[in-house]
Predicted model as a PDB file, atoms N, CA, C, CB and O in Angstrom, pLDDT in the B-factor column:
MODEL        1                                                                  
ATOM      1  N   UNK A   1     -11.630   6.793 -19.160  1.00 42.00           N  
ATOM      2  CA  UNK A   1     -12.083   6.095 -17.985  1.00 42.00           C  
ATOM      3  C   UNK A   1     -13.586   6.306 -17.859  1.00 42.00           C  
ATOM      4  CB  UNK A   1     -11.333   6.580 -16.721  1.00 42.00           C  
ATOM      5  O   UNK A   1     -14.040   7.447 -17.936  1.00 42.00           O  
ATOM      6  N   UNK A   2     -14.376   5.249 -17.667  1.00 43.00           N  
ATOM      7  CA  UNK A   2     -15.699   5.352 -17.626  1.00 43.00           C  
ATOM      8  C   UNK A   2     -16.097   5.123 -16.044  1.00 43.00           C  
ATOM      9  CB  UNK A   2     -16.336   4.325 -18.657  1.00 43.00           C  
ATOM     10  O   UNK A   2     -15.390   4.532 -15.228  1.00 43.00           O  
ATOM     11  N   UNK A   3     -17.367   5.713 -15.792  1.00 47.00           N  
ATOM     12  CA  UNK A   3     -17.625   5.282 -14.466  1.00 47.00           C  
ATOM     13  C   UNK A   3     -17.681   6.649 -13.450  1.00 47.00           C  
ATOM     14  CB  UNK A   3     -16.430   4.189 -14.042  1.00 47.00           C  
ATOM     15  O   UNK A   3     -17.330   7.731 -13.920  1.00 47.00           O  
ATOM     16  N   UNK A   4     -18.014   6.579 -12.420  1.00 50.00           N  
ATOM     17  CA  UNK A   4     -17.936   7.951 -11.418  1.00 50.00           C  
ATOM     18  C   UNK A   4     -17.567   7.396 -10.572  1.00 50.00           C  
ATOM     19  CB  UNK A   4     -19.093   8.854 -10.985  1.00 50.00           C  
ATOM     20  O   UNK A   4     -17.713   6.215 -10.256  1.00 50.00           O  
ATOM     21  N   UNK A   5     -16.884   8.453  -9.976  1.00 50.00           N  
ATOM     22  CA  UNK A   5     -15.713   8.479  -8.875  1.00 50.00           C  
ATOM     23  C   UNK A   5     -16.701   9.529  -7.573  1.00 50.00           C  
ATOM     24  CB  UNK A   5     -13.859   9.449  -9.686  1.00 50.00           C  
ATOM     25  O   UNK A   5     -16.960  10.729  -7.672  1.00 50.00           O  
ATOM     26  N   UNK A   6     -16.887   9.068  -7.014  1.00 57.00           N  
ATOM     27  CA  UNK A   6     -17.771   9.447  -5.354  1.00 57.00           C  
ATOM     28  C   UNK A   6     -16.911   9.269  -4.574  1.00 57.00           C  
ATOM     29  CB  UNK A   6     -19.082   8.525  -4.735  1.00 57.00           C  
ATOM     30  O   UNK A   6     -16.486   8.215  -4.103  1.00 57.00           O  
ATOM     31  N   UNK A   7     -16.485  10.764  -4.325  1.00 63.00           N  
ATOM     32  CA  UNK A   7     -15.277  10.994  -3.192  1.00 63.00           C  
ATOM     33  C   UNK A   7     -15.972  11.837  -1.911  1.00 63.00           C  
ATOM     34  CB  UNK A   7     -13.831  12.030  -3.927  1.00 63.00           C  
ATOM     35  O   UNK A   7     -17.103  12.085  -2.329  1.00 63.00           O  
ATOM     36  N   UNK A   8     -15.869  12.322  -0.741  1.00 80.00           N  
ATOM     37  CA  UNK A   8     -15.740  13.134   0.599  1.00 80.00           C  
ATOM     38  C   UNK A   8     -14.823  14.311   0.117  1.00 80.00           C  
ATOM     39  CB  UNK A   8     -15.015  12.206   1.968  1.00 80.00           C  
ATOM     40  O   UNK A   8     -13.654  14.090  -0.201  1.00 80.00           O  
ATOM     41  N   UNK A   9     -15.423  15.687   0.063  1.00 90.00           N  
ATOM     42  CA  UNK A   9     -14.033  16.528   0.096  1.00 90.00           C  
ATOM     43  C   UNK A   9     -12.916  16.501   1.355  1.00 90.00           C  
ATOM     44  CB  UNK A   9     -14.466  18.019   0.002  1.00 90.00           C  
ATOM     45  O   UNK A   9     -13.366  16.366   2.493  1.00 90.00           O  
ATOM     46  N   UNK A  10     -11.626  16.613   1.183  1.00 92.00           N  
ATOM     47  CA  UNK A  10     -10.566  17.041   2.109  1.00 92.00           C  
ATOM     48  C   UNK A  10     -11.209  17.917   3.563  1.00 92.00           C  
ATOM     49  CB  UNK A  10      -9.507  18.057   1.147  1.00 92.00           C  
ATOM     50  O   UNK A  10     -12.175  18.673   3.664  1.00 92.00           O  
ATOM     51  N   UNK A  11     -10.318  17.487   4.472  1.00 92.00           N  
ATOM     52  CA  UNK A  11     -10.987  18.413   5.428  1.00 92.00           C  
ATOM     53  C   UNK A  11      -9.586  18.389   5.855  1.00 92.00           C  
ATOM     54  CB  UNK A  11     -12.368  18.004   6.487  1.00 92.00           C  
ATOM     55  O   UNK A  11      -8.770  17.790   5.155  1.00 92.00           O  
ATOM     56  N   UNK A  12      -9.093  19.188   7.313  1.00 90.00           N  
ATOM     57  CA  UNK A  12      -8.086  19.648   8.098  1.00 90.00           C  
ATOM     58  C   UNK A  12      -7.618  18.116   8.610  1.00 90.00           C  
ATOM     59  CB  UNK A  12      -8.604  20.823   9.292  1.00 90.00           C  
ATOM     60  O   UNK A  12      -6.415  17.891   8.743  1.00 90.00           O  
ATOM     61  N   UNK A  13      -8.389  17.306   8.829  1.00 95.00           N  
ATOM     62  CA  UNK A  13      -8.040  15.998   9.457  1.00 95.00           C  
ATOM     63  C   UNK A  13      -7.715  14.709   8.531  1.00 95.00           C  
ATOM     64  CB  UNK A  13      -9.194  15.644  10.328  1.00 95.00           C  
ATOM     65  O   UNK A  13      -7.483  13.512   8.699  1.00 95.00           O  
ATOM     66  N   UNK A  14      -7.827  15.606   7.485  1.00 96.00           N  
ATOM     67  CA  UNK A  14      -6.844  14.084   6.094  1.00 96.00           C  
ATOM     68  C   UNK A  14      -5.427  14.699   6.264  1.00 96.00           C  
ATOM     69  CB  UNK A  14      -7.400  14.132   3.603  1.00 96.00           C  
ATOM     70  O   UNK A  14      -5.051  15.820   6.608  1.00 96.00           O  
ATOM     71  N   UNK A  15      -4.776  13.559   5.898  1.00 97.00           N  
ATOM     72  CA  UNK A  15      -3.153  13.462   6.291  1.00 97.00           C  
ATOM     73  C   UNK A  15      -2.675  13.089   5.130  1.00 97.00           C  
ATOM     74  CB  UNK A  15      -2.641  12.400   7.469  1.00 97.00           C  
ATOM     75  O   UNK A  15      -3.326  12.454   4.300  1.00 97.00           O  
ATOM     76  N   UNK A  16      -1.229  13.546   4.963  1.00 98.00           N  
ATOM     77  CA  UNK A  16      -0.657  12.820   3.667  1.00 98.00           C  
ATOM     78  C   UNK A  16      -0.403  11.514   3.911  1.00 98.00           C  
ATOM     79  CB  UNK A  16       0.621  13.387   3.127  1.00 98.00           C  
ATOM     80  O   UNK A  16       0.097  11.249   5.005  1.00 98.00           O  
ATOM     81  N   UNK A  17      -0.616  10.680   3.191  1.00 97.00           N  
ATOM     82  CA  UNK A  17      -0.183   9.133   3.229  1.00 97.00           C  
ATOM     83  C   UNK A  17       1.675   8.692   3.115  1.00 97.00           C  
ATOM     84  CB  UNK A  17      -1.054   8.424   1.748  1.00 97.00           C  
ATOM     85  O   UNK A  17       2.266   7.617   3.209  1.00 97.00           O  
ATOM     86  N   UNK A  18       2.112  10.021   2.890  1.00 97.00           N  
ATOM     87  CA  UNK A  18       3.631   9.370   3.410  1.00 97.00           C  
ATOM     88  C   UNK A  18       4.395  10.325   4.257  1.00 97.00           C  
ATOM     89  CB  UNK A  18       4.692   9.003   2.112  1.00 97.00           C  
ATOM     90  O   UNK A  18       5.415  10.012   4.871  1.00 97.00           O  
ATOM     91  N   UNK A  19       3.810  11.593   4.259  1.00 98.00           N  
ATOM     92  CA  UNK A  19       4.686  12.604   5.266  1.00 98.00           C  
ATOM     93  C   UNK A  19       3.559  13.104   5.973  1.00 98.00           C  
ATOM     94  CB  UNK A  19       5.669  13.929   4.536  1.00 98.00           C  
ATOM     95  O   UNK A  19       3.646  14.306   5.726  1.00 98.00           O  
ATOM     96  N   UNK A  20       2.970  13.019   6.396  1.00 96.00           N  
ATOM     97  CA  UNK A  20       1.422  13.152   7.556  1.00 96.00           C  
ATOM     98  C   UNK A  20       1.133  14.890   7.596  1.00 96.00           C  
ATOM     99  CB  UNK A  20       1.871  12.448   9.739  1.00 96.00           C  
ATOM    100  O   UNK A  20       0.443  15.501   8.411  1.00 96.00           O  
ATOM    101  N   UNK A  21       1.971  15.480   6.334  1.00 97.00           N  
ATOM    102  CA  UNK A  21       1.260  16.709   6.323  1.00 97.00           C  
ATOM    103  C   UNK A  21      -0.069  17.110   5.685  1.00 97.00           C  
ATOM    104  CB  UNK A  21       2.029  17.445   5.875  1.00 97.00           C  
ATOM    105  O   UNK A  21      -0.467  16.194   4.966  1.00 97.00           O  
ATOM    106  N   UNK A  22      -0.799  18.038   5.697  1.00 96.00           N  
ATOM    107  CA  UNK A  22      -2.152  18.274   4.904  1.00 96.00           C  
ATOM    108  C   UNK A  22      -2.410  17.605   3.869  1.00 96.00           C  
ATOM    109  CB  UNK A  22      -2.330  19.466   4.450  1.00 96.00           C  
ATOM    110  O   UNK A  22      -1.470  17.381   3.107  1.00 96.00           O  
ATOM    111  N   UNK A  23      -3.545  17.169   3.586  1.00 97.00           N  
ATOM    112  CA  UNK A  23      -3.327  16.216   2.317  1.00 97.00           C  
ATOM    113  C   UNK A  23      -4.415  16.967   1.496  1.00 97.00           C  
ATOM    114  CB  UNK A  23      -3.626  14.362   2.548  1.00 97.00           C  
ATOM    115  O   UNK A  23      -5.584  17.202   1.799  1.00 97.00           O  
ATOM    116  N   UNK A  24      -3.450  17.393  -0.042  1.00 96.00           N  
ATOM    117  CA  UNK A  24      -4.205  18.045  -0.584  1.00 96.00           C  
ATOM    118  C   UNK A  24      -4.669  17.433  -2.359  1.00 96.00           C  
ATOM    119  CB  UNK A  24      -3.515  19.381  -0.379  1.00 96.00           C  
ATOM    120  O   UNK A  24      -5.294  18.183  -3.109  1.00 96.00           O  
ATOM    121  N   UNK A  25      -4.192  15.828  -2.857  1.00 97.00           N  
ATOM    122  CA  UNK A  25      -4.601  15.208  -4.051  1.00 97.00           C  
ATOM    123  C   UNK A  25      -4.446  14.219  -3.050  1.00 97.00           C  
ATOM    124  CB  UNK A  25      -3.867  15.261  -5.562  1.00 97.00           C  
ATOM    125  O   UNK A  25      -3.572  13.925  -2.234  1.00 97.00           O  
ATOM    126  N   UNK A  26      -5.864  13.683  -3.452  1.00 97.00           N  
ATOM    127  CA  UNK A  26      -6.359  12.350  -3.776  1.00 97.00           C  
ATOM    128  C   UNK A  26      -6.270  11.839  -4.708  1.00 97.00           C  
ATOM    129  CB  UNK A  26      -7.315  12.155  -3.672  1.00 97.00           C  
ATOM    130  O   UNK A  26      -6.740  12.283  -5.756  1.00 97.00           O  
ATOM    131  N   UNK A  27      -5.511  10.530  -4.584  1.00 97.00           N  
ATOM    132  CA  UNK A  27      -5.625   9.906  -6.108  1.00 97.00           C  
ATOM    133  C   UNK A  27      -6.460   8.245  -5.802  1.00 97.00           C  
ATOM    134  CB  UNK A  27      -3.651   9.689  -6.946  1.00 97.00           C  
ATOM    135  O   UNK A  27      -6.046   7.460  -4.948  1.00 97.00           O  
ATOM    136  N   UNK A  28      -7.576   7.994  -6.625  1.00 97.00           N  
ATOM    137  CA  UNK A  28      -8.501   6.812  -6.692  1.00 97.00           C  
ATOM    138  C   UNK A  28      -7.656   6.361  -7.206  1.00 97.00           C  
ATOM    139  CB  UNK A  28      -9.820   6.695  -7.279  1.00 97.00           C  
ATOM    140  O   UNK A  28      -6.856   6.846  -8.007  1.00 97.00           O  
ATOM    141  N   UNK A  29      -7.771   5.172  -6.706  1.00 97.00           N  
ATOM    142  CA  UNK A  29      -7.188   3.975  -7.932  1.00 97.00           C  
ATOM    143  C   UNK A  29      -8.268   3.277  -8.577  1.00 97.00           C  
ATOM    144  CB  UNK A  29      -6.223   2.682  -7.290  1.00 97.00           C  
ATOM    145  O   UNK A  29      -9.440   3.177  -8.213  1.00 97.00           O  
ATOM    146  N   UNK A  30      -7.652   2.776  -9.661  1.00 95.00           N  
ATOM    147  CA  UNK A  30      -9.048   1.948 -10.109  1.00 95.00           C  
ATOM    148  C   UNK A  30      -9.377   0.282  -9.888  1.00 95.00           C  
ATOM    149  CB  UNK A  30      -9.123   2.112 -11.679  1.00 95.00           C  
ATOM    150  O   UNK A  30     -10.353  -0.329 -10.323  1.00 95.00           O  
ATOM    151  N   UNK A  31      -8.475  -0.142  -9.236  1.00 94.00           N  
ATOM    152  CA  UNK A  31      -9.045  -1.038  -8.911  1.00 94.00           C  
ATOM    153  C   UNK A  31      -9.559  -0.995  -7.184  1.00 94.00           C  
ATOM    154  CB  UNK A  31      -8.181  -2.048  -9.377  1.00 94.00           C  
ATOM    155  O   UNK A  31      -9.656  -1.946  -6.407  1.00 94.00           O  
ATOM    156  N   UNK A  32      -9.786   0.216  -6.982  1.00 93.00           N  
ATOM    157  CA  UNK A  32     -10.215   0.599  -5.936  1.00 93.00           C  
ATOM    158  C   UNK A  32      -9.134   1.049  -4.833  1.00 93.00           C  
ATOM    159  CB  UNK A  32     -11.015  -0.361  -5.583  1.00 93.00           C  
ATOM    160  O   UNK A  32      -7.930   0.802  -4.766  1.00 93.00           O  
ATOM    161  N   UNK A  33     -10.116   1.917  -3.856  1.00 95.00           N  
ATOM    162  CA  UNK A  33      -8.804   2.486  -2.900  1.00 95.00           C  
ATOM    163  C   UNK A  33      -8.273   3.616  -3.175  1.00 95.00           C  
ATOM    164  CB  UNK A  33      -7.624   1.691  -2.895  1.00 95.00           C  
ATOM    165  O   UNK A  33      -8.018   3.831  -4.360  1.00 95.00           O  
ATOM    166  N   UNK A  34      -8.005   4.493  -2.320  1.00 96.00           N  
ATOM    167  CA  UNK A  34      -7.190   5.886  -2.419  1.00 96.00           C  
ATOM    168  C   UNK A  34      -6.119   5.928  -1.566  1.00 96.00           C  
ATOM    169  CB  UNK A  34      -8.001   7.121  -2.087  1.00 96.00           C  
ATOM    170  O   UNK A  34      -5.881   5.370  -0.495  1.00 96.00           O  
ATOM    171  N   UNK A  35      -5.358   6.914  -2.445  1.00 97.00           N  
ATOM    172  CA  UNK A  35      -4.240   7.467  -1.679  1.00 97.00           C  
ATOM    173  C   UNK A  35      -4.259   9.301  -1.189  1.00 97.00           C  
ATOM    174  CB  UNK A  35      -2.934   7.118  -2.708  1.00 97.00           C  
ATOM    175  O   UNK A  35      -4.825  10.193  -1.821  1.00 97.00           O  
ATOM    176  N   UNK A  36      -3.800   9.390  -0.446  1.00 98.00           N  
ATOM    177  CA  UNK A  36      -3.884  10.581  -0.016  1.00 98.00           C  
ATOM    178  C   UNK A  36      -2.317  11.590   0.058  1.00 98.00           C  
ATOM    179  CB  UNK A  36      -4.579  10.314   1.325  1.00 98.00           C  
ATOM    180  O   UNK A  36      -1.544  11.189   0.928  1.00 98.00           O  
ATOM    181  N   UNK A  37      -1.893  12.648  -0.649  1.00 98.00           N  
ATOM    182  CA  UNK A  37      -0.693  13.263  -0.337  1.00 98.00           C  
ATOM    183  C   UNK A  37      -1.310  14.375   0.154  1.00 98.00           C  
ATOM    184  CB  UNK A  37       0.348  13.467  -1.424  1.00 98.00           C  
ATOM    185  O   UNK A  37      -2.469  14.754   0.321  1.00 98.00           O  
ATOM    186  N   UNK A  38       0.650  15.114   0.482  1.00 97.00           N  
ATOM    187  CA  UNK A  38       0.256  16.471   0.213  1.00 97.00           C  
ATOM    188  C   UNK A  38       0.739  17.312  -0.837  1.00 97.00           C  
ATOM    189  CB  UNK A  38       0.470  17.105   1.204  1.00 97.00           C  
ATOM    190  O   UNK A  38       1.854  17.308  -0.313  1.00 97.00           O  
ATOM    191  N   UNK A  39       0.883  17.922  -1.695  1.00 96.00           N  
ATOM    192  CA  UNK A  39       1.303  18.831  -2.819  1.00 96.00           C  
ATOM    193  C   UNK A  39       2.539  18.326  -3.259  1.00 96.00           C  
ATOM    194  CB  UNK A  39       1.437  20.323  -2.441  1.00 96.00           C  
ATOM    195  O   UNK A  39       2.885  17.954  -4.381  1.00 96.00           O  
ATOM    196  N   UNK A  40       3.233  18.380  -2.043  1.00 97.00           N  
ATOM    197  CA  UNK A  40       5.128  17.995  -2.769  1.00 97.00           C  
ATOM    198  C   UNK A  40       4.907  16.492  -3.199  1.00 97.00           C  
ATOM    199  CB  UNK A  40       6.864  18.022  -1.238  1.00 97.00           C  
ATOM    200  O   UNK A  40       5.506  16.182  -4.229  1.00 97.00           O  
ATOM    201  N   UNK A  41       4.123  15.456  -2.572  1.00 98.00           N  
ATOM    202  CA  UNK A  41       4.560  14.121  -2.594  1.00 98.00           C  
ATOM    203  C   UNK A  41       3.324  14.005  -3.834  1.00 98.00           C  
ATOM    204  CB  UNK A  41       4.513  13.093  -0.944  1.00 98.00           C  
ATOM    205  O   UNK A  41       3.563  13.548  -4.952  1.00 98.00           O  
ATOM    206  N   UNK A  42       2.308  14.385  -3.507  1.00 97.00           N  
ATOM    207  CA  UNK A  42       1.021  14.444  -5.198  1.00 97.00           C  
ATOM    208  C   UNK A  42       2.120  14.908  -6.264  1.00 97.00           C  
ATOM    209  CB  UNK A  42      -0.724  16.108  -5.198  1.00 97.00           C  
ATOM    210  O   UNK A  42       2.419  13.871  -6.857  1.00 97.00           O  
ATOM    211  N   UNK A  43       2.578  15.558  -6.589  1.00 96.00           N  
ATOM    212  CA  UNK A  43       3.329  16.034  -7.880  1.00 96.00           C  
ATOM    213  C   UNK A  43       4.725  15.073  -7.947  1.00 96.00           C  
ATOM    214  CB  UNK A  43       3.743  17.844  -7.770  1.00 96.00           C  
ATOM    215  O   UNK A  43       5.284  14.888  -9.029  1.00 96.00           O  
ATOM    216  N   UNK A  44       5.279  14.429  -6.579  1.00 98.00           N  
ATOM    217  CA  UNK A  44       6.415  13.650  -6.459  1.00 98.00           C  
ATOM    218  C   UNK A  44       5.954  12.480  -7.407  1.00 98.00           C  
ATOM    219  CB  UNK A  44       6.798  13.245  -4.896  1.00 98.00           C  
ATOM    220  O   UNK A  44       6.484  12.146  -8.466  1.00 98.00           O  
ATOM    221  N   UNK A  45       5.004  12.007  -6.878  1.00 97.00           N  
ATOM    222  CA  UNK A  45       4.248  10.644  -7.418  1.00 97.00           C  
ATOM    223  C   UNK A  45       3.431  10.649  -8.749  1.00 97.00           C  
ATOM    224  CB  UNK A  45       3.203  10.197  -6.355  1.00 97.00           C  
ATOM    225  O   UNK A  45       3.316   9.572  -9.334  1.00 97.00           O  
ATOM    226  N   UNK A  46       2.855  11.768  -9.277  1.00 97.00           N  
ATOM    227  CA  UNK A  46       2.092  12.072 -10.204  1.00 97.00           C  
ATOM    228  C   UNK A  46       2.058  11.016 -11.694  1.00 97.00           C  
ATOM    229  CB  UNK A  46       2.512  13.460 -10.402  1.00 97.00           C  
ATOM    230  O   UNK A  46       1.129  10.544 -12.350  1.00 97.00           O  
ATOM    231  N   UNK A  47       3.638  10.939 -11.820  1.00 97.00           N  
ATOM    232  CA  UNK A  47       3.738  10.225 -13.257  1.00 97.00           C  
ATOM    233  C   UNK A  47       3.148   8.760 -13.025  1.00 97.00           C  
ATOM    234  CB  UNK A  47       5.436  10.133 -13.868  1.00 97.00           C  
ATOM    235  O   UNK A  47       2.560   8.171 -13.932  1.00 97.00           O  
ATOM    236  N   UNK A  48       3.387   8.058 -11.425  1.00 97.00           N  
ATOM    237  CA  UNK A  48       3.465   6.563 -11.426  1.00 97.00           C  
ATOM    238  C   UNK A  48       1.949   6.850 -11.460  1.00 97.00           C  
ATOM    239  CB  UNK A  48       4.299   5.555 -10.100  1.00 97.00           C  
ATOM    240  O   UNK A  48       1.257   6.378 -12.362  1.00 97.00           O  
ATOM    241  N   UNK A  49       1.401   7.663 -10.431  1.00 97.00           N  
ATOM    242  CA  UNK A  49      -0.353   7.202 -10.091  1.00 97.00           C  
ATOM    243  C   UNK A  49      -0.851   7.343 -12.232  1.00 97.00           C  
ATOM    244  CB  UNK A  49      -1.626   9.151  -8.462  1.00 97.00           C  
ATOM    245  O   UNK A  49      -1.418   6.553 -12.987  1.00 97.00           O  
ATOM    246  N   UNK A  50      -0.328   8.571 -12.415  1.00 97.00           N  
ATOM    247  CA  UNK A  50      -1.322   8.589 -13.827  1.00 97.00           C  
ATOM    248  C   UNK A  50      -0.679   7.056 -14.264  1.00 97.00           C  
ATOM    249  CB  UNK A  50      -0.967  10.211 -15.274  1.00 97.00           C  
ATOM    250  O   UNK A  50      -1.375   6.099 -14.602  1.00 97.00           O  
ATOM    251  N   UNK A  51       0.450   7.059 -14.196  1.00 97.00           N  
ATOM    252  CA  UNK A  51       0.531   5.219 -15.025  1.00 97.00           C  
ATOM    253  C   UNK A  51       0.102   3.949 -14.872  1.00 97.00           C  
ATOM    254  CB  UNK A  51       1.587   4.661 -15.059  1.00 97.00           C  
ATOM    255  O   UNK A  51       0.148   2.976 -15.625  1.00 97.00           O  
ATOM    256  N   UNK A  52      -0.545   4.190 -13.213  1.00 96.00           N  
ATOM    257  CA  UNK A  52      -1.784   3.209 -12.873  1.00 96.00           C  
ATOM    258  C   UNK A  52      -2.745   3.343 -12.970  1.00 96.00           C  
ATOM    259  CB  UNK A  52      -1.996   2.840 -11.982  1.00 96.00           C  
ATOM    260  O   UNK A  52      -3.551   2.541 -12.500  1.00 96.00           O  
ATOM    261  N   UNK A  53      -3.251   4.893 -13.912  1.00 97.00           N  
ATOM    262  CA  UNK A  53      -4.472   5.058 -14.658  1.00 97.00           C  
ATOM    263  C   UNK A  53      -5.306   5.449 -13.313  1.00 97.00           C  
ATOM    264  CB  UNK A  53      -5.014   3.620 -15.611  1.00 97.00           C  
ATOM    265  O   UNK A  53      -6.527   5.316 -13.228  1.00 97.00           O  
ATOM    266  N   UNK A  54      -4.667   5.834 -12.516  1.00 97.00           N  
ATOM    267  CA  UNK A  54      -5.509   6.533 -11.335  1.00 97.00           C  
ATOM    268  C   UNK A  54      -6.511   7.974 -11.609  1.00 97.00           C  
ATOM    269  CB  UNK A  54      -4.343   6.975 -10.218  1.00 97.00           C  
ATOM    270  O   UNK A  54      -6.395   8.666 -12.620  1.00 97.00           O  
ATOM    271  N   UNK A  55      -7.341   8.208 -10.671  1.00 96.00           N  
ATOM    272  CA  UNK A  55      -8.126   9.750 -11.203  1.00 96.00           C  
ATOM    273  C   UNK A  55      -7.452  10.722  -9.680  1.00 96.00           C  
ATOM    274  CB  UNK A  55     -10.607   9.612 -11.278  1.00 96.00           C  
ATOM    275  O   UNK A  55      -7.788  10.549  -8.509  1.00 96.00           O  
ATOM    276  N   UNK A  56      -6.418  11.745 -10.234  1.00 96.00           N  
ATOM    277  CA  UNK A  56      -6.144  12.391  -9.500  1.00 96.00           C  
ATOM    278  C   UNK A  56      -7.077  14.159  -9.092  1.00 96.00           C  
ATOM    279  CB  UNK A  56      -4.881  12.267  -9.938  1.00 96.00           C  
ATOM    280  O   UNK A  56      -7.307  15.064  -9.894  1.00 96.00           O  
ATOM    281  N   UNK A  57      -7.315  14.121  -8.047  1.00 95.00           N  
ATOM    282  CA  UNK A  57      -7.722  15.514  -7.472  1.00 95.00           C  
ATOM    283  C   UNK A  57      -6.921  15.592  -6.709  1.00 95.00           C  
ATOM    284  CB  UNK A  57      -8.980  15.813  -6.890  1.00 95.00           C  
ATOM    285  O   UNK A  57      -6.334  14.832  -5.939  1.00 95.00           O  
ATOM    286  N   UNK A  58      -6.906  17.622  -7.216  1.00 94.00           N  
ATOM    287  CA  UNK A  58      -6.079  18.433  -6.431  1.00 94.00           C  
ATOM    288  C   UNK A  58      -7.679  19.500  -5.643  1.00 94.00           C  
ATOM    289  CB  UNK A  58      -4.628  19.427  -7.681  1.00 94.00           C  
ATOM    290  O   UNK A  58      -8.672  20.006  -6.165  1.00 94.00           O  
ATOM    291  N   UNK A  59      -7.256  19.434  -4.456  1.00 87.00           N  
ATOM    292  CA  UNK A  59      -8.714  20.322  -3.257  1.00 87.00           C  
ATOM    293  C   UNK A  59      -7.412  21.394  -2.534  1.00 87.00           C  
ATOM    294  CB  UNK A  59      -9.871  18.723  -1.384  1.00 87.00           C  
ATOM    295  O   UNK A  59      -6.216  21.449  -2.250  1.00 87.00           O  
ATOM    296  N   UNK A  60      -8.428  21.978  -2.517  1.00 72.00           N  
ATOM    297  CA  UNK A  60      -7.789  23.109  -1.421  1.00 72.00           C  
ATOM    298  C   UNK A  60      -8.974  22.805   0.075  1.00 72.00           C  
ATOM    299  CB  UNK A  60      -7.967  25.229  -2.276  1.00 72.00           C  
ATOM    300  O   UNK A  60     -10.164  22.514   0.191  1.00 72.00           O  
ATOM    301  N   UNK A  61      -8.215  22.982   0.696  1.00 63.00           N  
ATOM    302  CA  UNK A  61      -9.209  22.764   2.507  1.00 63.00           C  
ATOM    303  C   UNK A  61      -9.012  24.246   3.173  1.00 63.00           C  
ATOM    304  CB  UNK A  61      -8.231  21.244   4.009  1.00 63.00           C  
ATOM    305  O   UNK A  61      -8.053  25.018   3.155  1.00 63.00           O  
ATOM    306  N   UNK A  62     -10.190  24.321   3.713  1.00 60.00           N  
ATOM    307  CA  UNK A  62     -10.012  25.382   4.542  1.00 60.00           C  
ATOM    308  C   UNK A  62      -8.909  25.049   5.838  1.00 60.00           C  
ATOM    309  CB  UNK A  62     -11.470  25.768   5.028  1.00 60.00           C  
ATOM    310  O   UNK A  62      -8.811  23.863   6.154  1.00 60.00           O  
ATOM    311  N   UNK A  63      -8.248  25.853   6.441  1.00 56.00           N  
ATOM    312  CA  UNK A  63      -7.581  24.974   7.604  1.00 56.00           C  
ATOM    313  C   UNK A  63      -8.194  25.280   8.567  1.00 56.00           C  
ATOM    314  CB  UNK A  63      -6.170  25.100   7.939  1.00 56.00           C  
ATOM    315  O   UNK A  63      -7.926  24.773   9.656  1.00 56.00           O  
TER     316      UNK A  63                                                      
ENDMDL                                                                          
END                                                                             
């Protein structure tokens, strides 16, 4: 994947995008747009995002 990815780190006030707990991977997509989990649902989802060639980060946040 070519190109840079310019993200905001995680803070206490990002949410998971399907269970509204801490959200700790971001995954870019590439045709733009992010998703946001938290740990269980980032590793739930992991195989589909890498198969949409997404760039996944895992952050730790202070709480």
């Amino acid at each position: 994947m070519t190109g840079t990815v310019t993200t905001s780190t995680l803070t206490a006030a990002d949410r998971c995008d399907r269970c509204g707990a801490a959200a700790r991977v971001r995954a870019v997509l590439p045709g733009g747009g992010e998703l946001l989990f938290c740990r269980h649902h980032g590793t739930k989802h992991e195989a589909q995002l890498r198969a949409l060639e997404a760039t996944i980060l895992v952050e730790e946040i202070d709480d």
